[in-house]
C-alpha positions in Angstrom: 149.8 -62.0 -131.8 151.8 -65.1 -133.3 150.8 -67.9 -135.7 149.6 -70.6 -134.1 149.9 -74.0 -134.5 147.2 -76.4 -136.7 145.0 -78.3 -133.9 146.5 -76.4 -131.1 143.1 -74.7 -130.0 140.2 -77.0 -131.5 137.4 -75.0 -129.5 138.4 -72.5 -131.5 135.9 -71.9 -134.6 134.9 -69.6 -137.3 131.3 -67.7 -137.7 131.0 -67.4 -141.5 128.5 -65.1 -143.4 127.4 -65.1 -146.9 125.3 -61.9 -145.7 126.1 -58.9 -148.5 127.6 -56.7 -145.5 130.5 -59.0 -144.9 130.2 -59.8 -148.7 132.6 -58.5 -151.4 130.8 -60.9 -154.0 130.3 -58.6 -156.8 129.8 -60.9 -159.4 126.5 -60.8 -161.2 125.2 -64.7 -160.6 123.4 -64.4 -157.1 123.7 -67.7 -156.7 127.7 -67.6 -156.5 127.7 -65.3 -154.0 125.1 -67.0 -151.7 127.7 -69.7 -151.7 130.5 -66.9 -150.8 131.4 -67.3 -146.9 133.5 -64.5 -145.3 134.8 -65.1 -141.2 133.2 -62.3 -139.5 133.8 -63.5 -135.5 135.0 -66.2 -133.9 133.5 -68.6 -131.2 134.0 -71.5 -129.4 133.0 -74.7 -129.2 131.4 -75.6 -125.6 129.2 -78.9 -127.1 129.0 -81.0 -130.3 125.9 -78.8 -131.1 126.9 -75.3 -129.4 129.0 -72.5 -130.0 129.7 -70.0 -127.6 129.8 -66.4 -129.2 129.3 -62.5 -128.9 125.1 -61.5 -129.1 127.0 -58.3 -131.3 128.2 -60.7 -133.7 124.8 -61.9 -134.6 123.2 -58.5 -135.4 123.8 -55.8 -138.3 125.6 -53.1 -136.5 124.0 -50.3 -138.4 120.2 -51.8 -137.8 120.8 -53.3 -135.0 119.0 -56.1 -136.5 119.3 -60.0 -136.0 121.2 -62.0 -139.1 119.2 -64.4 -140.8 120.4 -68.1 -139.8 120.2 -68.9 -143.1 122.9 -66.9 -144.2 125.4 -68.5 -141.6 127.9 -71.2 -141.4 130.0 -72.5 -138.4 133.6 -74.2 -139.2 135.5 -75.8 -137.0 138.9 -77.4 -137.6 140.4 -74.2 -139.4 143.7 -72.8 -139.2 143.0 -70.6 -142.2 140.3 -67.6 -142.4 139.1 -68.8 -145.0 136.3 -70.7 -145.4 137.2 -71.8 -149.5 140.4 -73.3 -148.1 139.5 -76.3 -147.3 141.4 -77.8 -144.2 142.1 -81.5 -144.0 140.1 -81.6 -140.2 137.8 -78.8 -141.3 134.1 -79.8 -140.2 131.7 -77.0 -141.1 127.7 -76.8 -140.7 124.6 -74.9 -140.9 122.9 -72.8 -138.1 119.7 -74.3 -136.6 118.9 -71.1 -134.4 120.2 -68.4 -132.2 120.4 -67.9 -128.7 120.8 -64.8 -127.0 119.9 -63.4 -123.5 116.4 -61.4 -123.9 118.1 -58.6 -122.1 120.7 -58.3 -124.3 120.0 -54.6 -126.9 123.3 -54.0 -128.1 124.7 -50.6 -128.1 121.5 -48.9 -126.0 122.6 -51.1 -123.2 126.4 -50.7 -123.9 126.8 -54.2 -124.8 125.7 -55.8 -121.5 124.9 -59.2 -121.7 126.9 -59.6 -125.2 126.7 -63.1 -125.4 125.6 -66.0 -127.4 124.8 -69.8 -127.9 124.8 -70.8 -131.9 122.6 -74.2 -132.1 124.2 -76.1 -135.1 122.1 -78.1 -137.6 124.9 -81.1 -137.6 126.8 -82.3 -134.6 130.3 -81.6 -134.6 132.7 -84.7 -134.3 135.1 -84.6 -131.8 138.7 -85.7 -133.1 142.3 -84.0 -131.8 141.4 -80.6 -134.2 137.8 -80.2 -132.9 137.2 -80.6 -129.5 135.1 -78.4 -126.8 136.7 -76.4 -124.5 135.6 -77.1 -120.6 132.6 -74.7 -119.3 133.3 -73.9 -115.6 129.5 -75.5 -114.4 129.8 -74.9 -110.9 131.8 -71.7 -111.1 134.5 -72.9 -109.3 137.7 -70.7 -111.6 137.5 -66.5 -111.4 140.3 -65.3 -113.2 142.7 -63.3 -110.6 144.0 -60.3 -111.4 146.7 -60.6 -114.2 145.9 -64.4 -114.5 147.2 -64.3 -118.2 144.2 -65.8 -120.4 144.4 -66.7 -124.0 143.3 -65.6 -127.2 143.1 -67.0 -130.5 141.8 -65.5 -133.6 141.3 -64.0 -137.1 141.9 -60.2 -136.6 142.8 -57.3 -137.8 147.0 -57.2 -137.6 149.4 -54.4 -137.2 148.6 -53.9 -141.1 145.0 -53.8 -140.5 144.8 -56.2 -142.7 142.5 -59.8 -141.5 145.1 -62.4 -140.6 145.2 -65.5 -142.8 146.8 -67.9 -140.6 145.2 -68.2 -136.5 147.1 -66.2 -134.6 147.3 -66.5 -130.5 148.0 -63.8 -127.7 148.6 -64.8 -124.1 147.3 -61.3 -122.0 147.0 -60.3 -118.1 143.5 -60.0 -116.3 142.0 -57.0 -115.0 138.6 -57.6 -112.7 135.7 -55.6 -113.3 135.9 -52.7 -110.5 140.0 -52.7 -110.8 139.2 -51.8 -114.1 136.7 -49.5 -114.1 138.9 -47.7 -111.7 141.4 -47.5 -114.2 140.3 -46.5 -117.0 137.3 -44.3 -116.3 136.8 -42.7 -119.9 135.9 -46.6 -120.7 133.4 -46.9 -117.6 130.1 -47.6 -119.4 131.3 -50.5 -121.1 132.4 -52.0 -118.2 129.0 -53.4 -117.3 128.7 -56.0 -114.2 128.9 -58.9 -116.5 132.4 -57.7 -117.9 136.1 -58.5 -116.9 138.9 -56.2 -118.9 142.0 -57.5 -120.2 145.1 -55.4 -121.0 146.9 -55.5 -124.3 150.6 -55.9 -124.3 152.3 -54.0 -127.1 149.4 -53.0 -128.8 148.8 -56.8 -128.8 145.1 -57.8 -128.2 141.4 -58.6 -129.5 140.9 -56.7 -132.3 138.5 -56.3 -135.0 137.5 -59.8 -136.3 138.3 -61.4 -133.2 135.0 -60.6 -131.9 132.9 -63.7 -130.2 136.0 -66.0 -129.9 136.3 -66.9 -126.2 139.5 -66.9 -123.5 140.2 -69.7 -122.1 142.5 -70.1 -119.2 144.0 -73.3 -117.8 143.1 -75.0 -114.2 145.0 -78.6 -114.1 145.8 -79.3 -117.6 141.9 -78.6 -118.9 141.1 -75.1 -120.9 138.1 -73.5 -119.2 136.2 -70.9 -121.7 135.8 -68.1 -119.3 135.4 -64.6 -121.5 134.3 -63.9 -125.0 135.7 -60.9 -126.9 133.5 -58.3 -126.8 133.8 -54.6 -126.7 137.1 -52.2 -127.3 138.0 -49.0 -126.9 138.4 -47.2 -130.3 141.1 -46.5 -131.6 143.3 -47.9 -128.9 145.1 -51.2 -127.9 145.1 -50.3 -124.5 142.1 -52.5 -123.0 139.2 -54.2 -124.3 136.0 -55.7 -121.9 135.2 -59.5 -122.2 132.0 -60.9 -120.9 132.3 -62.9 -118.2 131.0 -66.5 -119.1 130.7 -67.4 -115.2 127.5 -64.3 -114.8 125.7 -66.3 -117.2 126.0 -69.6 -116.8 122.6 -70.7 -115.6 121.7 -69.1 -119.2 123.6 -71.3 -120.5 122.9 -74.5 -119.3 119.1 -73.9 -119.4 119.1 -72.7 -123.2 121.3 -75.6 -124.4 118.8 -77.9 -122.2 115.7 -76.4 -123.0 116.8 -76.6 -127.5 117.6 -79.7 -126.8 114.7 -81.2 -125.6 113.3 -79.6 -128.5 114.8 -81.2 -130.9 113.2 -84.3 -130.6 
């Protein structure tokens, strides 16, 4: 992908983890590291209290086991990865709670359902560098085949090294059965709540970039319609995105139903 651009995608922000797996805090006062954040996935920003992310981001991938809230934050306004570099638009907060679709068991399941609502502690305020990206309520947008949708992200580069600066990638559609047809040695991630989307040289989603959405555009406004979930290993051929619009009554009724209570 290519540098972006400060404040060009302010949906765009960065799950951070103090947890010792993402960790490379070796030095001997715990208390240090508990206040060491590393960017392990992206999401995006669908509310001033919601994040849209990957369920696989939110679990250890050895155990399987759900992260403690605790040990996440969410920052928004970030061009950098890193969380110590502090921004001048950089608005960053604690995690209230998790979200995730009961259905959802990671890897046993091949990663159907892999999605996400993060409930922030503290609102988010909306300026020109953090700003929610549209949610298509009514379903109204499917992306065609080789609509070109758009990532942003952290991820691993052709160094396979983690990107410092937010780097974009602008990549084709490929619907769910088109796909599957396609690329059959890939077929069990392709679950019914998955759309692929082909890399261009080598170009795509990559490790780090997992949870961060892709938005299209439908008259000027950027619609969150995937989030970057599984890829074939070892490749940059095609990687599966879940498709926002299956779960949408999810959606609305788990940011309705923590809201209410709230209060």
């Amino acid at each position: 992908g290519a540098k972006t651009v400060y404040g060009k995608y302010p949906w765009h922000v960065g799950l951070f983890s103090n947890n010792s797996l993402f960790n490379s805090c070796n030095e001997s006062d715990v208390f240090n590291c508990r206040h060491h954040f590393t960017n392990m996935c992206g999401g995006t920003l669908i509310h001033k209290y919601f994040v849209l992310t990957a369920a696989h981001c939110l679990h250890h991938p050895a155990t399987g086991r759900l992260f403690l809230e605790a040990d996440f934050r969410i920052a928004g306004g970030k061009y950098k990865r890193s969380y110590n570099i502090f921004e001048k638009h950089q608005q960053s907060t604690g995690v209230r709670n998790f979200l995730e679709p009961e259905t959802y068991a990671g890897s046993q399941t091949r990663y159907e359902h892999d999605i996400a609502l993060i409930h922030m502690e503290d609102p988010f305020v909306f300026n020109d560098f953090v700003l929610p990206a549209c949610v298509d309520n009514a379903i109204l947008f499917t992306p065609a085949n080789n609509a070109l949708g758009t990532i942003v992200g952290w991820g691993l580069t052709e160094q396979l090294t983690y990107s410092e600066d937010l780097k974009e990638v602008h990549l084709p559609v490929l619907p769910t059965v088109a796909c599957r047809n396609q690329y059959k040695k890939f077929i069990e991630f392709i679950t019914t709540d998955k759309f692929c989307v082909i890399y261009r040289d080598g170009a795509g989603a990559q490790e780090g970039d997992s949870g961060g959405g892709i938005t299209f555009t439908y008259g000027g406004r950027h619609y969150v319609l995937g989030i970057v979930s599984v890829k074939k290993r070892g490749s940059n051929v095609i990687s599966a995105f879940t498709n926002v619009s299956v779960h949408m009554d999810w959606i609305q009724s788990s940011i309705k139903n923590n809201l209410n209570k709230k209060n």
